[in-house]
mmCIF file of the N, C-alpha and C atoms, coordinates in Angstrom:
data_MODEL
# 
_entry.id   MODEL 
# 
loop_
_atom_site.group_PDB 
_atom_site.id 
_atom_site.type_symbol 
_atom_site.label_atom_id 
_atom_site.label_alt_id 
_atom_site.label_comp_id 
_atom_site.label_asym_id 
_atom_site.label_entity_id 
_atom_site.label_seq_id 
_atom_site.pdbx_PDB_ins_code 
_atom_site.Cartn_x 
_atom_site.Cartn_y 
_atom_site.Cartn_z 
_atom_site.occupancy 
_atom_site.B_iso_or_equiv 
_atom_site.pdbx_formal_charge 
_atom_site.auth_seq_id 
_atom_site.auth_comp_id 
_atom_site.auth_asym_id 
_atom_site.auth_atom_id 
_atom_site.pdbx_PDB_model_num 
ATOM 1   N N  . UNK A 1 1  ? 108.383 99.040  97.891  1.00 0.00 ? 1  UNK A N  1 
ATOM 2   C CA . UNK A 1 1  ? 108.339 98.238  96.706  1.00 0.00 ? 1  UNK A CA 1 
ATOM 3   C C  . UNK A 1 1  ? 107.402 98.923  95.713  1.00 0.00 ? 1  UNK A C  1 
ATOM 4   N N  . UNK A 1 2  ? 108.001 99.162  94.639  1.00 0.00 ? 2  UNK A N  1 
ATOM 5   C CA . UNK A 1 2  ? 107.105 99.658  93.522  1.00 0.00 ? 2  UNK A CA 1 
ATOM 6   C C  . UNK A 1 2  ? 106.389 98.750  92.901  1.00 0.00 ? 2  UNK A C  1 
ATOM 7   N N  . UNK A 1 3  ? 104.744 99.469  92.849  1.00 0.00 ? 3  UNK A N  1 
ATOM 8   C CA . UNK A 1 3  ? 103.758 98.282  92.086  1.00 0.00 ? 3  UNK A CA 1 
ATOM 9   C C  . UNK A 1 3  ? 103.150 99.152  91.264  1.00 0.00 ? 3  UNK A C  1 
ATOM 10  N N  . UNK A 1 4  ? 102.914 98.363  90.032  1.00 0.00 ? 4  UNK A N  1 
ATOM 11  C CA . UNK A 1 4  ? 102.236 99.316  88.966  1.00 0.00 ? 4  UNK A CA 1 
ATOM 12  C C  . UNK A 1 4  ? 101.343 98.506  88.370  1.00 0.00 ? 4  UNK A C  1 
ATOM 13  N N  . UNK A 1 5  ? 100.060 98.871  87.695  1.00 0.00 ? 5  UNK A N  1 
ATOM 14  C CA . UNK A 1 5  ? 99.105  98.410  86.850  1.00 0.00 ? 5  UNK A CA 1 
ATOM 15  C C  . UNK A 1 5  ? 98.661  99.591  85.943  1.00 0.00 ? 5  UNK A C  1 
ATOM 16  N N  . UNK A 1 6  ? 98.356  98.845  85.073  1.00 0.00 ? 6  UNK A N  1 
ATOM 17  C CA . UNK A 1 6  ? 96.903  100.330 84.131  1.00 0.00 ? 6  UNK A CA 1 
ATOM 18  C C  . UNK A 1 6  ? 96.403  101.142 84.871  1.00 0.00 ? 6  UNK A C  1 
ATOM 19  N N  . UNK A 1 7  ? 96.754  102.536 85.062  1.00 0.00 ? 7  UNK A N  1 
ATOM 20  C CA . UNK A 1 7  ? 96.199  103.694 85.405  1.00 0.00 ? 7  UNK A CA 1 
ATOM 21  C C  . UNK A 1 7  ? 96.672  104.101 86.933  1.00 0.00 ? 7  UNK A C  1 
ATOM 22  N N  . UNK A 1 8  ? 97.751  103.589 87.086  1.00 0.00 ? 8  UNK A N  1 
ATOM 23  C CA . UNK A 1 8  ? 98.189  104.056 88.775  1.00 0.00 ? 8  UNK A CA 1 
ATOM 24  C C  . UNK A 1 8  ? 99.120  103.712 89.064  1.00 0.00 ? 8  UNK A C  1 
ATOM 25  N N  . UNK A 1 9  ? 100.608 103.670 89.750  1.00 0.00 ? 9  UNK A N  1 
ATOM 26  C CA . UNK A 1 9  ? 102.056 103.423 90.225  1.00 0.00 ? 9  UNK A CA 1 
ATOM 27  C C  . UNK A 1 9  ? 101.785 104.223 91.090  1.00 0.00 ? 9  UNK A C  1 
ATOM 28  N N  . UNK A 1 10 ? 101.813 103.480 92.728  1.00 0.00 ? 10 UNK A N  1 
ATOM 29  C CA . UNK A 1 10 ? 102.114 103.144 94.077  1.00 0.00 ? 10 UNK A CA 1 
ATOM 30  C C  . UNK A 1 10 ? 103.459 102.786 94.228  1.00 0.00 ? 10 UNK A C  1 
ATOM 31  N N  . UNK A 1 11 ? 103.887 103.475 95.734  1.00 0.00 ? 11 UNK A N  1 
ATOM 32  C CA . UNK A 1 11 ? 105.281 102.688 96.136  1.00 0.00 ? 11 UNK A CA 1 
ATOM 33  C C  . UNK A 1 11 ? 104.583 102.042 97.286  1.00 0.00 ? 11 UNK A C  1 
ATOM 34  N N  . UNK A 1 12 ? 104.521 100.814 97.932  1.00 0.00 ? 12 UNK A N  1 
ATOM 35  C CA . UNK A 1 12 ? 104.246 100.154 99.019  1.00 0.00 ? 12 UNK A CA 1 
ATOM 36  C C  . UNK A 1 12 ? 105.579 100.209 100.244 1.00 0.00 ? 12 UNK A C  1 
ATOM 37  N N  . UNK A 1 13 ? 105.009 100.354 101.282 1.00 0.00 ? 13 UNK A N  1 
ATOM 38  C CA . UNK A 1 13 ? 105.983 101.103 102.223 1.00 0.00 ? 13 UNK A CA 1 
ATOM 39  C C  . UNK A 1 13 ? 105.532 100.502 103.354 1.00 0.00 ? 13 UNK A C  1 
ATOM 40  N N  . UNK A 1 14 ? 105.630 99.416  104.504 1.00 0.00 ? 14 UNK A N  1 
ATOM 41  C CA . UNK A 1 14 ? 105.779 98.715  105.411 1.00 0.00 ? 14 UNK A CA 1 
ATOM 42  C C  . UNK A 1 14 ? 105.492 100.255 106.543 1.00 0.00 ? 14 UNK A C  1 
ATOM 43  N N  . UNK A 1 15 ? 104.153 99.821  106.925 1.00 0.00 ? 15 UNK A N  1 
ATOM 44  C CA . UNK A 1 15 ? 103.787 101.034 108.375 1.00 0.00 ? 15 UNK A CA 1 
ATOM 45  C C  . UNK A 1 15 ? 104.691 101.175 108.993 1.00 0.00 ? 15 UNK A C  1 
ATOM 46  N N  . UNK A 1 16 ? 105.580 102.788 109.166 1.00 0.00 ? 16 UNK A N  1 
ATOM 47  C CA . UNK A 1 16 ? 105.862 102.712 110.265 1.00 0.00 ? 16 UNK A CA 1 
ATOM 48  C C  . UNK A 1 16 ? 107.745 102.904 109.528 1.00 0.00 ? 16 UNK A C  1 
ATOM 49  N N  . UNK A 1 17 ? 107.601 102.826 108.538 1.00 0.00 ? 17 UNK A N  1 
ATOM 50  C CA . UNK A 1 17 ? 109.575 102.859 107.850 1.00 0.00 ? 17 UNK A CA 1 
ATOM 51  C C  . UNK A 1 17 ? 109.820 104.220 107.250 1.00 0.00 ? 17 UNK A C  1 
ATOM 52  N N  . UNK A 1 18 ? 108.440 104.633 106.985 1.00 0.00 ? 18 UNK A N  1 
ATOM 53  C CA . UNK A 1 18 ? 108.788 105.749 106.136 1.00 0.00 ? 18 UNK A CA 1 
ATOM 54  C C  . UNK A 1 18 ? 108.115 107.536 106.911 1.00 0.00 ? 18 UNK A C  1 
ATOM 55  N N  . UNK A 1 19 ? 109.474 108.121 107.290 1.00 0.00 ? 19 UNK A N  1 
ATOM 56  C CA . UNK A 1 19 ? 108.442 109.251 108.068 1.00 0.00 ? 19 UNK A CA 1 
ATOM 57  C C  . UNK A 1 19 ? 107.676 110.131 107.163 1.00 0.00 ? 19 UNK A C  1 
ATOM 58  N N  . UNK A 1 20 ? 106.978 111.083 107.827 1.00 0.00 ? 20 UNK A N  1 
ATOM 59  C CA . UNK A 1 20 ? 105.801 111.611 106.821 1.00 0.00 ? 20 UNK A CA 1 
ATOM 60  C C  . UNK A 1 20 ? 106.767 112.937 105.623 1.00 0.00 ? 20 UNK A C  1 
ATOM 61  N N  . UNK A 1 21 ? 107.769 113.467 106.293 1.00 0.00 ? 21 UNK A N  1 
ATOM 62  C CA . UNK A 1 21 ? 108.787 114.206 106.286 1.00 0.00 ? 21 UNK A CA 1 
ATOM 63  C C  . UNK A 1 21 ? 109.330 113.831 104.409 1.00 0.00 ? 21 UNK A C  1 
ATOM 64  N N  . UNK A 1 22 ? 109.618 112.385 104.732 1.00 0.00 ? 22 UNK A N  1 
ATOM 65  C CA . UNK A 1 22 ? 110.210 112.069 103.026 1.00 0.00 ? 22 UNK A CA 1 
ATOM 66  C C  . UNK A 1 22 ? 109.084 111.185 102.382 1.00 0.00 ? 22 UNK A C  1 
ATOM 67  N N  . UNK A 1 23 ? 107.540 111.365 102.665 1.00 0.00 ? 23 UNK A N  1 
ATOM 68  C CA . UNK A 1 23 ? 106.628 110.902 102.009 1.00 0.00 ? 23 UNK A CA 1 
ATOM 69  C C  . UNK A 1 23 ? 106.182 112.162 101.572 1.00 0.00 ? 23 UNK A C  1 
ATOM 70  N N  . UNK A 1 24 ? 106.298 112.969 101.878 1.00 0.00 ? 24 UNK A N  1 
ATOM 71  C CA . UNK A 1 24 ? 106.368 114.558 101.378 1.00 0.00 ? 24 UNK A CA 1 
ATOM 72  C C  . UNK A 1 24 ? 107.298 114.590 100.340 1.00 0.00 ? 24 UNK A C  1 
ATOM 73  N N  . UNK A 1 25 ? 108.513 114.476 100.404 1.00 0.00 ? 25 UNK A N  1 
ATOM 74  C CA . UNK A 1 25 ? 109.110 114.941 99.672  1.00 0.00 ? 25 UNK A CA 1 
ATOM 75  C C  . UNK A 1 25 ? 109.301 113.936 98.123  1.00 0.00 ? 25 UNK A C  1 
ATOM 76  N N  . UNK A 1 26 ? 109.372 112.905 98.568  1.00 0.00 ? 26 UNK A N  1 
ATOM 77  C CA . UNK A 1 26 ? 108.846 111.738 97.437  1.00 0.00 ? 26 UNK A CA 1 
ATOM 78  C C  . UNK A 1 26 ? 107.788 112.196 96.456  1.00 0.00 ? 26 UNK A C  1 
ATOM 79  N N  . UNK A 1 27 ? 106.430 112.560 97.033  1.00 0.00 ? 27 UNK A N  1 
ATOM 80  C CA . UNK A 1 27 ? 105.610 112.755 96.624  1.00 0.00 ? 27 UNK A CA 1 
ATOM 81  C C  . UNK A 1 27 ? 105.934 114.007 95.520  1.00 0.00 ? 27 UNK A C  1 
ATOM 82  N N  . UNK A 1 28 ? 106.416 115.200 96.434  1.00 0.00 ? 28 UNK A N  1 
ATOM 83  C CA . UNK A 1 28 ? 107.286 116.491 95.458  1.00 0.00 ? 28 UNK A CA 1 
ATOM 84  C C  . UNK A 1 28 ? 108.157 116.020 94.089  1.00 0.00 ? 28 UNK A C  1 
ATOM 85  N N  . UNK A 1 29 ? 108.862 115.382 94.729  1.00 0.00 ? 29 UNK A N  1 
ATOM 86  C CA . UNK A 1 29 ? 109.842 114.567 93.378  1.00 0.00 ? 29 UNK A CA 1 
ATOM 87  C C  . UNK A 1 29 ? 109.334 113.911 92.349  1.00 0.00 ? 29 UNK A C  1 
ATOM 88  N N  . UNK A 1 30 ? 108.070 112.994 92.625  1.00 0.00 ? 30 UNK A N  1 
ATOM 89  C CA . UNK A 1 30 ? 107.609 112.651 91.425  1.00 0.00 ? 30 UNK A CA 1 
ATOM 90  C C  . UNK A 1 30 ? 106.544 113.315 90.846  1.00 0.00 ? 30 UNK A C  1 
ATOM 91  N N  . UNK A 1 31 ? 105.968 114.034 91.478  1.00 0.00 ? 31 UNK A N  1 
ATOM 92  C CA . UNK A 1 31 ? 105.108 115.771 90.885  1.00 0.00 ? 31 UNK A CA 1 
ATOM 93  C C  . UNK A 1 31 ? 105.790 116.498 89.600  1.00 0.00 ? 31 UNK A C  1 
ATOM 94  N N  . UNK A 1 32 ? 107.074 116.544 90.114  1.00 0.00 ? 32 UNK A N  1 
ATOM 95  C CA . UNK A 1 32 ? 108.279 116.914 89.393  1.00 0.00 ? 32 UNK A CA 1 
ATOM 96  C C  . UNK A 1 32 ? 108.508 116.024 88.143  1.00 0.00 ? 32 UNK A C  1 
ATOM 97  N N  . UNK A 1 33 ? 108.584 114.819 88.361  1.00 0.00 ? 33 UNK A N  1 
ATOM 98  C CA . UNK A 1 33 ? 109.290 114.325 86.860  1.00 0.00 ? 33 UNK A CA 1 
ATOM 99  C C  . UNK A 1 33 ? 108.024 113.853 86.265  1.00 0.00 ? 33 UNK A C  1 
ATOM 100 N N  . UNK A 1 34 ? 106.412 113.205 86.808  1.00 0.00 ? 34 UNK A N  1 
ATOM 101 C CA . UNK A 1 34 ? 105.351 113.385 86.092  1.00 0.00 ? 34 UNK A CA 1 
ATOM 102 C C  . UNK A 1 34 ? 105.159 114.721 85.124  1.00 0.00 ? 34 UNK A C  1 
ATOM 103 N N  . UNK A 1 35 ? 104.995 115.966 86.076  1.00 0.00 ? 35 UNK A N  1 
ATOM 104 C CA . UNK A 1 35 ? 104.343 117.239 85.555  1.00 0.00 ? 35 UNK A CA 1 
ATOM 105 C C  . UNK A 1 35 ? 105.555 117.725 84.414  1.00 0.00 ? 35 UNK A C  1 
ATOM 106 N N  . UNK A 1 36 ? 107.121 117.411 84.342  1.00 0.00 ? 36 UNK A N  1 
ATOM 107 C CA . UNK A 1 36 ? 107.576 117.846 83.595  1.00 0.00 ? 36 UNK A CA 1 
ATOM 108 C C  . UNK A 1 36 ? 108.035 116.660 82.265  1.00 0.00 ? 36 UNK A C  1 
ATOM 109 N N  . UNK A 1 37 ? 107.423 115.666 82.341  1.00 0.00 ? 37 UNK A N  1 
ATOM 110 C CA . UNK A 1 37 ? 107.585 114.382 81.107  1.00 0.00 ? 37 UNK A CA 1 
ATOM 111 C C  . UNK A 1 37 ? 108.466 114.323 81.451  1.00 0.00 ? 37 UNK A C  1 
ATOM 112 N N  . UNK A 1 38 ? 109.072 113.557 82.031  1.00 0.00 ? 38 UNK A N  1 
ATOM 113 C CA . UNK A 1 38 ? 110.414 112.919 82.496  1.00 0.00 ? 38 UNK A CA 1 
ATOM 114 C C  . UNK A 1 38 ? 110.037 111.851 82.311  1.00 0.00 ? 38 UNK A C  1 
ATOM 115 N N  . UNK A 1 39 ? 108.880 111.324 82.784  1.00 0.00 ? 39 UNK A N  1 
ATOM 116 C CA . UNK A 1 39 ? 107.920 109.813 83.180  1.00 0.00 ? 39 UNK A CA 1 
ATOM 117 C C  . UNK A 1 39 ? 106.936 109.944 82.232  1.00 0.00 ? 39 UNK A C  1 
ATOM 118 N N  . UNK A 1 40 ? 106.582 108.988 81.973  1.00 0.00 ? 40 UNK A N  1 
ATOM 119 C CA . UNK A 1 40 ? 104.953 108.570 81.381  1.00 0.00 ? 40 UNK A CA 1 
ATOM 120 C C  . UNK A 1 40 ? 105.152 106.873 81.210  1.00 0.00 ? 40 UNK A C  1 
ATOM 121 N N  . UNK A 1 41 ? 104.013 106.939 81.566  1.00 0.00 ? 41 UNK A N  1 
ATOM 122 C CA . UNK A 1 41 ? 103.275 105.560 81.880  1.00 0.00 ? 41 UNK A CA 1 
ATOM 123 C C  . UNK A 1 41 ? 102.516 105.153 80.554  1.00 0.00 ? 41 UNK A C  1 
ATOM 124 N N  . UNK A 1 42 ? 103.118 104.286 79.375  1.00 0.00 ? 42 UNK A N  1 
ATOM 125 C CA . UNK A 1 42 ? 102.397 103.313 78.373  1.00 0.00 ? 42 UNK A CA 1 
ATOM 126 C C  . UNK A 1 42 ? 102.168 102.452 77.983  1.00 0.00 ? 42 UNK A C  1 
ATOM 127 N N  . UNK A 1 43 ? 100.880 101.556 78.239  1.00 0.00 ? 43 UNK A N  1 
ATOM 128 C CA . UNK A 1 43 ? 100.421 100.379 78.296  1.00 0.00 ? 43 UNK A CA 1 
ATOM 129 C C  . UNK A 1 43 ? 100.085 100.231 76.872  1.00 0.00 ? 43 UNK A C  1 
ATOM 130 N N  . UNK A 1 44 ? 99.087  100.900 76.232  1.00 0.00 ? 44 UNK A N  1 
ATOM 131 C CA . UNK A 1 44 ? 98.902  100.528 75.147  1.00 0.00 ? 44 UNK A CA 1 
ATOM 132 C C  . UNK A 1 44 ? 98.425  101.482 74.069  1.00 0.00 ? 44 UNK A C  1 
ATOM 133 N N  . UNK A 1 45 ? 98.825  101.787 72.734  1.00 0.00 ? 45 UNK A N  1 
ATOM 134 C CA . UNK A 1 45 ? 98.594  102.839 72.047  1.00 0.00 ? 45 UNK A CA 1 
ATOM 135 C C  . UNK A 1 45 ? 99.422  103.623 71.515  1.00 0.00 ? 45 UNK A C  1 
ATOM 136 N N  . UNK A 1 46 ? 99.234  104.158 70.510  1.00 0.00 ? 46 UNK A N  1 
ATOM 137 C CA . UNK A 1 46 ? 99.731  105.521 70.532  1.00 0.00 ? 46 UNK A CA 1 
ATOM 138 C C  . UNK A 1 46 ? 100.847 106.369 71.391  1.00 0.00 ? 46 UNK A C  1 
ATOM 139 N N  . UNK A 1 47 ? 101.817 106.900 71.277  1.00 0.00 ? 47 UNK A N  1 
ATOM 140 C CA . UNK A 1 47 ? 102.584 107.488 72.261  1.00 0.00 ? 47 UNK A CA 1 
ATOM 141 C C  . UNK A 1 47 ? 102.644 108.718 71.948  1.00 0.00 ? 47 UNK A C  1 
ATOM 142 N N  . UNK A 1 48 ? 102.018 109.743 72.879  1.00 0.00 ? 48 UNK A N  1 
ATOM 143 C CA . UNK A 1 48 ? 102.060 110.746 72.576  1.00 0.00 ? 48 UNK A CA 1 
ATOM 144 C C  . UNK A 1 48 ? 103.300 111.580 72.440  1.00 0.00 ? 48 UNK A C  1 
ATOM 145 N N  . UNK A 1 49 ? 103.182 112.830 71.804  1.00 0.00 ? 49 UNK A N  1 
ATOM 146 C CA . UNK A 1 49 ? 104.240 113.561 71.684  1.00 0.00 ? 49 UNK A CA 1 
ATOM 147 C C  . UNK A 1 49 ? 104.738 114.325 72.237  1.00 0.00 ? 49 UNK A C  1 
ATOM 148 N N  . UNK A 1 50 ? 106.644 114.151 73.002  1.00 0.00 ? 50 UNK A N  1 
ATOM 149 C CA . UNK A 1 50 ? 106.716 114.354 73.495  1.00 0.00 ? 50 UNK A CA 1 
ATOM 150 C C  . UNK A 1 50 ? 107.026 116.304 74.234  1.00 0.00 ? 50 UNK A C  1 
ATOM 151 N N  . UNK A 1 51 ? 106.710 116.373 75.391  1.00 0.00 ? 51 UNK A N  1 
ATOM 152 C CA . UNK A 1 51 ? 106.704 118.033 75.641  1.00 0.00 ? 51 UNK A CA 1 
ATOM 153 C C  . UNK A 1 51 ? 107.921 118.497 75.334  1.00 0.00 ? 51 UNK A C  1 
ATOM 154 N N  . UNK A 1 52 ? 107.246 120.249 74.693  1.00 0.00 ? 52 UNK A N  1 
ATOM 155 C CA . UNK A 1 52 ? 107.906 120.978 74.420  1.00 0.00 ? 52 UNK A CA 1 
ATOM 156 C C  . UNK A 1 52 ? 109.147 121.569 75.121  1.00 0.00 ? 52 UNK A C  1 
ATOM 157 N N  . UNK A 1 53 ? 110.493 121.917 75.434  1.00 0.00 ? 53 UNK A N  1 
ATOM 158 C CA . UNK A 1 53 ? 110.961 122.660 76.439  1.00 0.00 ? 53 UNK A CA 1 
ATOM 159 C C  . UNK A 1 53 ? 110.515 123.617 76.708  1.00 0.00 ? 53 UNK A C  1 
ATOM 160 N N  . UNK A 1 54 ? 110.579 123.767 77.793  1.00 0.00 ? 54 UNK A N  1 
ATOM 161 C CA . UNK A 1 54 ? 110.479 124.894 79.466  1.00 0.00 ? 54 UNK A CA 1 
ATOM 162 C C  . UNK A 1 54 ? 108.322 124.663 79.318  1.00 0.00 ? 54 UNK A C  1 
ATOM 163 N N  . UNK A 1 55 ? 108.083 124.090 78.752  1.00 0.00 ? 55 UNK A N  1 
ATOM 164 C CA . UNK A 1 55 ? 106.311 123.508 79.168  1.00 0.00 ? 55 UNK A CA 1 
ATOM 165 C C  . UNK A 1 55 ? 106.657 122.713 80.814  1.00 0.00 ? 55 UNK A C  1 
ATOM 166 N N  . UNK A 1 56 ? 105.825 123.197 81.492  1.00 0.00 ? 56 UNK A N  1 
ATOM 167 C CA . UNK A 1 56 ? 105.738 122.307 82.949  1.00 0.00 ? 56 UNK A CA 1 
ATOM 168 C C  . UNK A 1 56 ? 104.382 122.419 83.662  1.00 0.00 ? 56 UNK A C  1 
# 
């Protein structure tokens, strides 16, 4: 279950459902669409501008 507040988005995952194998790779995937602006997270303000192509 995805939970989000100001300054952090967690997925909550019941011990024991998720092997370490695709908590790895989860983790890779959203490395991926954070580090390349795919995602951004805005609560309040200003929205910055968005990245340039091939910037990662």
């Amino acid at each position: 279950m995805p939970m989000e507040r100001e300054g952090e988005f967690v997925w909550l995952v019941r011990h024991g459902y998720m092997r370490p194998e695709l908590v790895a790779e989860l983790n890779t995937e959203l490395e991926h669409i954070v580090g390349n602006g795919l995602w951004e997270q805005k609560w309040s303000g200003p929205c910055p501008p968005p990245h340039p192509k091939g910037d990662s």
